[in-house]
PAGUNU-717206 format. One record per atom (N, C-alpha, C): residue number from 1; residue in one letter; chain; atom name; x, y, z. Coordinates in steps of 0.02 Angstrom, whole numbers, plus 32768, in hexadecimal, padded with zeros to 4 digits. Layout:
BEGIN
R  seq  type  mol  atom     u     v     w
R  NUM     a    A    CA     X     Y     Z
...
***
This chain:
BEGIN
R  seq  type  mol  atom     u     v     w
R    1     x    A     N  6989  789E  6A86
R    1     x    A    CA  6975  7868  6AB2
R    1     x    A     C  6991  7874  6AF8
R    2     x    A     N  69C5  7887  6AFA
R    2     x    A    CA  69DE  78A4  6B2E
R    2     x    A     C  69CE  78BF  6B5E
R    3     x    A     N  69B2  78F3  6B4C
R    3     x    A    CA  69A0  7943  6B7A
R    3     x    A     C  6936  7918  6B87
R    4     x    A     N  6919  78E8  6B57
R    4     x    A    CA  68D9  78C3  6B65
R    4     x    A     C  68CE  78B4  6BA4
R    5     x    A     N  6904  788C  6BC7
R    5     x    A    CA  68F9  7873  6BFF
R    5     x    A     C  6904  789A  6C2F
R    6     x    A     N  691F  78EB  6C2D
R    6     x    A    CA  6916  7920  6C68
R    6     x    A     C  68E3  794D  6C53
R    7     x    A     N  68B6  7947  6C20
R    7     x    A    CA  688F  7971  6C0A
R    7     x    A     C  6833  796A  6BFF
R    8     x    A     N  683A  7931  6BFB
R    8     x    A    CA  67E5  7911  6BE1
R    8     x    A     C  67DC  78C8  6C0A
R    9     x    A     N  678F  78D7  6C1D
R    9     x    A    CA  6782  788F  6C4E
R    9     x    A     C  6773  786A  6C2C
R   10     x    A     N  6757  7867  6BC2
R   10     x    A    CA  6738  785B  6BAE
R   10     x    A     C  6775  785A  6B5E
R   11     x    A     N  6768  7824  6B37
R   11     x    A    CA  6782  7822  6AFF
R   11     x    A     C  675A  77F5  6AC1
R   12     x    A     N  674E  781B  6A81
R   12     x    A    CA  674D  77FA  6A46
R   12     x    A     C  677E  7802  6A16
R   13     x    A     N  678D  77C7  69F8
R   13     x    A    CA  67BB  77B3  69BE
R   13     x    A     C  677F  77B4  697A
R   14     x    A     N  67A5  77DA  694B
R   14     x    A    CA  677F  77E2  6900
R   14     x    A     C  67BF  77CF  68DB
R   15     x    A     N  67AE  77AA  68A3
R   15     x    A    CA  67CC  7786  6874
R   15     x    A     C  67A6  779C  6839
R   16     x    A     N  67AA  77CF  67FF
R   16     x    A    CA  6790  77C8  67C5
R   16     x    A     C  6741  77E5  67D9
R   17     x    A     N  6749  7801  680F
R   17     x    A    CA  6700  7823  681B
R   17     x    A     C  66CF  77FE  683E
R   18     x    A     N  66FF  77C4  6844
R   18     x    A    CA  66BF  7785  687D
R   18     x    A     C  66E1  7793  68C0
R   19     x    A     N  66AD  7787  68F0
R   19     x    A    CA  66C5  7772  692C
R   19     x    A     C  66E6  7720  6916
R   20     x    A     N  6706  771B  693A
R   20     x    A    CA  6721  76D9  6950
R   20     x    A     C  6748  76CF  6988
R   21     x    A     N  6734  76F8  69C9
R   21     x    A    CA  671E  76F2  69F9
R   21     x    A     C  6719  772E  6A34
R   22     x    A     N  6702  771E  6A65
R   22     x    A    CA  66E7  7744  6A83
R   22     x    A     C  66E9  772C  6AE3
R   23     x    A     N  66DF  775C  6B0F
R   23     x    A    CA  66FF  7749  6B55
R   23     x    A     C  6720  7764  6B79
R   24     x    A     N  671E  7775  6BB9
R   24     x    A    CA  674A  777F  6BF9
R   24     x    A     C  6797  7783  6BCD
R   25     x    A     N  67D0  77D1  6BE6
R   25     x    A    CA  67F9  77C5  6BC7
R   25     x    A     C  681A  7785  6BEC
R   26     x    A     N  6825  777F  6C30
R   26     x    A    CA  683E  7749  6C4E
R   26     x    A     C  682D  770F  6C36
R   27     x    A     N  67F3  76EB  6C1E
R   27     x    A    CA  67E6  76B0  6C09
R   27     x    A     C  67F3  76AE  6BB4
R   28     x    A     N  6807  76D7  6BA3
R   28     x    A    CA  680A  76DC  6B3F
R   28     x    A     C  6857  76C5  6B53
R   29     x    A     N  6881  76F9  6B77
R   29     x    A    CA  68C2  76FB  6B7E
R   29     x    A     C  68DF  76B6  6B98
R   30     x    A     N  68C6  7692  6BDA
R   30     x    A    CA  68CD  766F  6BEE
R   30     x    A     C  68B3  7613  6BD7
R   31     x    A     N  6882  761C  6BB7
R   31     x    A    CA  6868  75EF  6B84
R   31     x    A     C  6836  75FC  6B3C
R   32     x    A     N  6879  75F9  6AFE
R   32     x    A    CA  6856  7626  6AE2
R   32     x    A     C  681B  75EC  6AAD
R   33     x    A     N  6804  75F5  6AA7
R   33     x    A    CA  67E9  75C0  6A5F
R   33     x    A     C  67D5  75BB  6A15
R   34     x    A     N  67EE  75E5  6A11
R   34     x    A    CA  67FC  75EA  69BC
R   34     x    A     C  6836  75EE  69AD
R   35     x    A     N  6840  75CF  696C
R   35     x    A    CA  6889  75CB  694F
R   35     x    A     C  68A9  761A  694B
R   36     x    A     N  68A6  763A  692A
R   36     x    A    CA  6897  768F  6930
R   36     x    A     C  68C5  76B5  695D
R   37     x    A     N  6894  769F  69AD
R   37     x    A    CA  689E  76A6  69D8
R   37     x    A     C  68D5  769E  6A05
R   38     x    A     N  68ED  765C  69FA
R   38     x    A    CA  691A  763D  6A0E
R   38     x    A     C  695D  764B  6A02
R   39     x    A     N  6963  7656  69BF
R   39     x    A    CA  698D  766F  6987
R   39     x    A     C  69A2  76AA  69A8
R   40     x    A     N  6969  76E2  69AF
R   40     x    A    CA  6987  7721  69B3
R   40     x    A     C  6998  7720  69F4
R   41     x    A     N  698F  770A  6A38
R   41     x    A    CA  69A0  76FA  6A7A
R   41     x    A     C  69DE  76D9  6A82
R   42     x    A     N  69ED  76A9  6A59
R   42     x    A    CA  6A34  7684  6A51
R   42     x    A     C  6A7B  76AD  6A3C
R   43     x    A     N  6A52  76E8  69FF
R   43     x    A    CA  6A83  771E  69E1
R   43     x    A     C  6A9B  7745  6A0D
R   44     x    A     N  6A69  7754  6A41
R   44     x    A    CA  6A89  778B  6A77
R   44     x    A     C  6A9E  7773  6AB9
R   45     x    A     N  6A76  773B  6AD5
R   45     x    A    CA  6AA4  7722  6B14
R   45     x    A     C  6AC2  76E5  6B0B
R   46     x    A     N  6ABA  76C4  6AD3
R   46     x    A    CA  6AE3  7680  6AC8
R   46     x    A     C  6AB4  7657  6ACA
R   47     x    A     N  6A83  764E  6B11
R   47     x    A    CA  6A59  7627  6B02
R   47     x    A     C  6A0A  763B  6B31
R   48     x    A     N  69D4  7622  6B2F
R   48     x    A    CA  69A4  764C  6B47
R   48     x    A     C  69B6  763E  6B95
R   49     x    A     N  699E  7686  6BC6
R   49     x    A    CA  69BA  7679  6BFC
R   49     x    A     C  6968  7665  6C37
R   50     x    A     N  698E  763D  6C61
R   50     x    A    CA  697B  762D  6C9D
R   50     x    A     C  6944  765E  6CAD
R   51     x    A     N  68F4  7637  6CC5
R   51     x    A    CA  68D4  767E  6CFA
R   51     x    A     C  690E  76A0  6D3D
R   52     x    A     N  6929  765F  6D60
R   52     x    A    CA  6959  7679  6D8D
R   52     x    A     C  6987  76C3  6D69
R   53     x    A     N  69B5  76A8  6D36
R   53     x    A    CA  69D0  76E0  6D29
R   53     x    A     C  69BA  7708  6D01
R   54     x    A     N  6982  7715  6CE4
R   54     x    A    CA  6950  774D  6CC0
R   54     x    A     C  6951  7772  6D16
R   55     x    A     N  693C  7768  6D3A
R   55     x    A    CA  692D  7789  6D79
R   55     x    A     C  696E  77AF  6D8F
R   56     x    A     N  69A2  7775  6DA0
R   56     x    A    CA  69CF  77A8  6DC0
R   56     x    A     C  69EC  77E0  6DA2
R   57     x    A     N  69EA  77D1  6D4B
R   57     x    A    CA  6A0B  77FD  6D21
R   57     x    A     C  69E8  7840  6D19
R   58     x    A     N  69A3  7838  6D33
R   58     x    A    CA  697F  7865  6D2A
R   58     x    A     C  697C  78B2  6D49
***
């Protein structure tokens, strides 16, 4: 998830072979909407981050 937001403009999340979701990495990262999603964004930065700081971190 990490290395996502210096690497791809674009992100899907698969769960069990489904999408469950899909989107701009900045807008998945920054507002994510699936439980899933959220989860795994919370595991690595604590909590989903800001468009502001999706940008600067970028």
């Amino acid at each position: 998830i990490g290395m996502m937001k210096h690497i791809s403009d674009q992100v899907l999340v698969m769960h069990q072979g489904e999408v469950v979701e899909r989107g701009s990495t900045a807008d998945v990262l920054a507002s994510p909407l699936h439980e899933l999603t959220k989860r795994l964004i919370a595991g690595h930065f604590g909590e989903a981050l800001t468009a502001d700081a999706w940008r600067k971190d970028r």
